[in-house]
C-alpha positions in Angstrom: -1.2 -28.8 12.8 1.2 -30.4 10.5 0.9 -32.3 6.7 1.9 -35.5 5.9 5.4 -34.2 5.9 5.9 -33.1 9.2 5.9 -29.5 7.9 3.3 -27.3 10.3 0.2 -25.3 8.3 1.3 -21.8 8.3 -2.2 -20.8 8.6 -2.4 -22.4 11.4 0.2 -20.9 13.5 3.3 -23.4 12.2 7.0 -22.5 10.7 5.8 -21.2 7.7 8.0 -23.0 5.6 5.8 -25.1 2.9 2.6 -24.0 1.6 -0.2 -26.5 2.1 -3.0 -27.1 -0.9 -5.0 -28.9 1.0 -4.5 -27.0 4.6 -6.8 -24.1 5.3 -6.1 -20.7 4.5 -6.4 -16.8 5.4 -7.5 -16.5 1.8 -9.6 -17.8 -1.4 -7.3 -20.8 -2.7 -8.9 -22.5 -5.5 -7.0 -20.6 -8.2 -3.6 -20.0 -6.5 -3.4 -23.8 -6.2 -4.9 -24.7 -9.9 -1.8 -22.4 -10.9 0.7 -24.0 -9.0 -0.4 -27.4 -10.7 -0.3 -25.7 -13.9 3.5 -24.5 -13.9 5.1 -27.5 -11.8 3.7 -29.7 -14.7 4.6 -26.9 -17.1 7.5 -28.6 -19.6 8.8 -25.1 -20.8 8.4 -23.5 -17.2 10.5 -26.8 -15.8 13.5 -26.5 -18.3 13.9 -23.0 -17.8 14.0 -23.5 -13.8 16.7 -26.4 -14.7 18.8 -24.1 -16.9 18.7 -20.9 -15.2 20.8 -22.1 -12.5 24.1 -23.4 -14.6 25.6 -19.3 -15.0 25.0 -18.6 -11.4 26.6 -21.7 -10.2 28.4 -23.7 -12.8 30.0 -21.1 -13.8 30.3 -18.2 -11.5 30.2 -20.4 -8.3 27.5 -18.4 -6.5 24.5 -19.5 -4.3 21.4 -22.0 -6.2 19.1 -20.4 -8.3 17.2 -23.5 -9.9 14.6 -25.3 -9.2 15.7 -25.5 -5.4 15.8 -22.3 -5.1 12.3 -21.1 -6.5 10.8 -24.0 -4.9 12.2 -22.5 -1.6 10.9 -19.1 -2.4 7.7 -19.6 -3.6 7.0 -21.7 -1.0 8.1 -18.6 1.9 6.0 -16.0 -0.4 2.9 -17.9 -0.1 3.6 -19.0 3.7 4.5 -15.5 4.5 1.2 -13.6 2.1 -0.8 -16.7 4.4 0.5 -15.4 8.1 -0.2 -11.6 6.7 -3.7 -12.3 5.4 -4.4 -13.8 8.8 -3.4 -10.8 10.2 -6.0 -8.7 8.4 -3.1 -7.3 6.1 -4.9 -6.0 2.4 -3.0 -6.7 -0.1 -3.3 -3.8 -3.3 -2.0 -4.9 -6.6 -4.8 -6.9 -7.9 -7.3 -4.8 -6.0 -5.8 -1.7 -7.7 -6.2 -3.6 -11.1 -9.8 -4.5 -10.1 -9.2 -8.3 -10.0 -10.1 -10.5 -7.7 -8.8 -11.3 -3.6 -8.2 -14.3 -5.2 -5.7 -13.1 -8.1 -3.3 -12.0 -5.1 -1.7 -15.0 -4.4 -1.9 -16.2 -8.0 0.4 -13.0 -8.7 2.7 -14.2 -6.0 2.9 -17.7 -7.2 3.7 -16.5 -10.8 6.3 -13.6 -9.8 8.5 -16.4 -7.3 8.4 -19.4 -10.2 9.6 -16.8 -12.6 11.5 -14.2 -11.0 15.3 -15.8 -11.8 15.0 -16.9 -15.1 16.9 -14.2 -16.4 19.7 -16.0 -15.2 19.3 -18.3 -18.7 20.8 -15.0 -20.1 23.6 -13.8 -17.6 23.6 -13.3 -13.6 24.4 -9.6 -13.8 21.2 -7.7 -14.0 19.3 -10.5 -14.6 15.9 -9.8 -13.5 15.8 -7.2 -16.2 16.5 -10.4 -18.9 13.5 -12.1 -16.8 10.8 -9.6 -17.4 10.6 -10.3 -21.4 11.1 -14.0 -20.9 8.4 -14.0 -18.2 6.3 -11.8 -20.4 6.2 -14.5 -23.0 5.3 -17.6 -21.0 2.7 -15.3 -19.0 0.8 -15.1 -22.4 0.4 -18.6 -22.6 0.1 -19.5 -18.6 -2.7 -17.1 -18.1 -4.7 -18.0 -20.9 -4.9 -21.8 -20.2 -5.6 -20.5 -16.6 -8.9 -19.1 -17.9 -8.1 -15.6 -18.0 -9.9 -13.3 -20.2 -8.0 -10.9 -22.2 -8.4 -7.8 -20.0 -7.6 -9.3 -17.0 -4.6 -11.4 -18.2 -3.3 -7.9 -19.3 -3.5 -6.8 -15.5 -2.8 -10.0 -14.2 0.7 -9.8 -16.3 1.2 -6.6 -15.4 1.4 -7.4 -11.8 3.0 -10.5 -12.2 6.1 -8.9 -13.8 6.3 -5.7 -11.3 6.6 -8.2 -8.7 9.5 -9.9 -10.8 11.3 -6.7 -11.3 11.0 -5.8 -7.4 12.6 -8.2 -6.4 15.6 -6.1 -7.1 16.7 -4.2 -4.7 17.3 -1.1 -7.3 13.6 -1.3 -7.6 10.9 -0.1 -5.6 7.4 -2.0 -4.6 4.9 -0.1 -5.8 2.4 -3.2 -4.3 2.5 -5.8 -1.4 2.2 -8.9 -3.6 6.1 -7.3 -4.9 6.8 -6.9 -1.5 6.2 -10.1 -0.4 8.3 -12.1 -3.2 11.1 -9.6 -2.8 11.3 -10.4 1.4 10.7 -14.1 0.5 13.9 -14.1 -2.1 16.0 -13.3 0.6 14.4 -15.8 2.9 16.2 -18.6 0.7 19.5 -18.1 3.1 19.8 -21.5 4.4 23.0 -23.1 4.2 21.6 -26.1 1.9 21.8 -23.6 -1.2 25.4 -23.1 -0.8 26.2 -26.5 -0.5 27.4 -26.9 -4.5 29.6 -23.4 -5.3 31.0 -24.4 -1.3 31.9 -28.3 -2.4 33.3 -26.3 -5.7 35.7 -24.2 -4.1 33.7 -21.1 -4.0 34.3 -19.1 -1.3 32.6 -15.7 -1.4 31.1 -14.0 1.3 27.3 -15.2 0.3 28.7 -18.5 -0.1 30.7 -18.6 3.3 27.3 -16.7 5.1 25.0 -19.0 3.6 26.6 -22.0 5.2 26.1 -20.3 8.2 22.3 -19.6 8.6 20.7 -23.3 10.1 17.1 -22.4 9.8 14.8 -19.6 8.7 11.0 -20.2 10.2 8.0 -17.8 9.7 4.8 -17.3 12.8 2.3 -15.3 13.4 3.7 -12.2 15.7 2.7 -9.8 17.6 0.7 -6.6 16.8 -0.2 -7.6 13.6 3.3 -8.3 12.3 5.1 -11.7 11.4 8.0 -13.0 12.9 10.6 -14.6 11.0 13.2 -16.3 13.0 17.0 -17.2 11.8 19.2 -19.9 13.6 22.7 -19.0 12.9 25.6 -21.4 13.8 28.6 -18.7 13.2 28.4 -14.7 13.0 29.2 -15.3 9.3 25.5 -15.7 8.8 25.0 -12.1 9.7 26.0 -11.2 6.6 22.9 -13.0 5.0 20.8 -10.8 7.9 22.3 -7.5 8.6 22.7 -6.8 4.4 20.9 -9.0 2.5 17.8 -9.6 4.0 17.6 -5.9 5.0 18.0 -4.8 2.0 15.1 -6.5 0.8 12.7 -5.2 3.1 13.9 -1.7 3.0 11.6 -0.2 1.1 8.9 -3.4 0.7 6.1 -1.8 2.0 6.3 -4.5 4.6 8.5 -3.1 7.1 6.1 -2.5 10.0 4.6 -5.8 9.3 8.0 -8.3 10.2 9.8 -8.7 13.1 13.0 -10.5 12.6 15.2 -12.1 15.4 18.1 -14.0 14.3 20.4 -16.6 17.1 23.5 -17.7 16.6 23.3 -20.8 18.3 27.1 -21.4 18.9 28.0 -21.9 22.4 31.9 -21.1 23.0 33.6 -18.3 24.9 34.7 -16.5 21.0 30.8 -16.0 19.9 31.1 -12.7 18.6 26.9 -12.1 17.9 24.2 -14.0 20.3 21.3 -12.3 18.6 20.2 -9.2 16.0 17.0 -8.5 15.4 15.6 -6.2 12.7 
């Protein structure tokens, strides 16, 4: 079943790779989308998506991490927290809070349009600059969101443990963490390197970036998802074998993916057909 777009309905057993308002879903919607109005009309949210991204790439010539980039990301976390509800996954960190089924995704949406702004302050360790950033437009976001005062306190709480998560020097403590910190490193497509690359930059997840083709997410097997990765050179398993691994170690999610990555290059010097995870 596919949108206007031509993208398929995750929920309905497509690519996973844009997350459909009006498509059906595994899970209560109604607030998750009224929130994903809220910050993409957001002025303050929307400048800080623009200027995060000029230390990461203006000036240290390393991958997007604008508006591209968390458009890319949110839109896997909610495809991929879609495909896992369908599966009969439960989620924990608003249940734990006593919130709603319908916080989760709301949680997800906030962490992946806030994780990198950080970067405003410096790349190194940014997600640590993120948190009291993120704390400070949370305040405001979840009170016009209708939030009452306890449960904007929890809400805020999870929000910015899925932030910090995505991190690999932190661990998950919930699934909604887990699935922004997989979904981060799902943003491997070569179209994010295309700027540092044009600029000169030539670092290895610069180079390995260039390499992946297409990252798609479907419902799996035995209640897991499969996310597949075209590759068009082994340079991509770079963006596989380290970085996406390392994101999942330790996710909570690791019996619930199945990843297959192809290089799709057909010559006689292929070095890697296929890895899967």
């Amino acid at each position: 079943m596919s949108d206007a777009t031509g993208e398929s309905d995750p929920g309905q057993g497509g690519d996973g790779r844009v997350y459909d308002p009006d498509a059906e879903h595994a899970f209560p919607d109604e607030r998750l989308n009224e929130a994903l109005a809220y910050v993409d009309d957001d002025e303050e949210v929307q400048a800080y998506l623009e200027a995060q991204n000029v230390n990461p790439v203006a000036r240290k010539r390393y991958n997007d991490h604008g508006k591209k980039h968390v458009e890319i990301v949110r839109n896997r976390a909610l495809c991929l927290y879609d495909l896992l509800k369908g599966e009969g996954v439960e989620f924990n960190g608003a249940r734990d809070q006593g919130l709603d089924e319908a916080d989760e995704p709301v949680i997800v949406c906030l962490a992946a349009t806030l994780h990198d702004i950080g970067h405003v302050v410096h790349r190194d360790e940014h997600p640590y600059y993120s948190i009291p950033l993120a704390a400070d437009l949370l305040d405001r976001i979840l009170a016009d969101l209708g939030y009452d005062v306890a449960d904007a306190v929890r809400m805020k709480g999870e929000t910015l443990h899925a932030i910090l998560c995505h991190h690999v020097e932190e661990d998950p403590l919930t699934l909604e963490a887990g699935v922004v910190r997989v979904a981060d490193a799902l943003d491997m497509e070569q179209g994010r390197s295309r700027i540092p690359y044009e600029r000169g930059g030539r670092g290895i997840n610069t180079v390995s970036s260039q390499a992946i083709k297409e990252v798609t997410l479907h419902p799996g097997e035995d209640n897991a998802v499969l996310i597949e990765i075209e590759m068009t050179n082994a340079a991509g398993v770079y963006q596989v074998d380290n970085l996406l691994k390392a994101k999942v170690r330790g996710s909570g999610l690791e019996d619930r993916l199945r990843i297959v990555a192809i290089n799709e290059r057909e010559d006689e010097d292929r070095i890697v057909e296929r890895i899967e995870l």
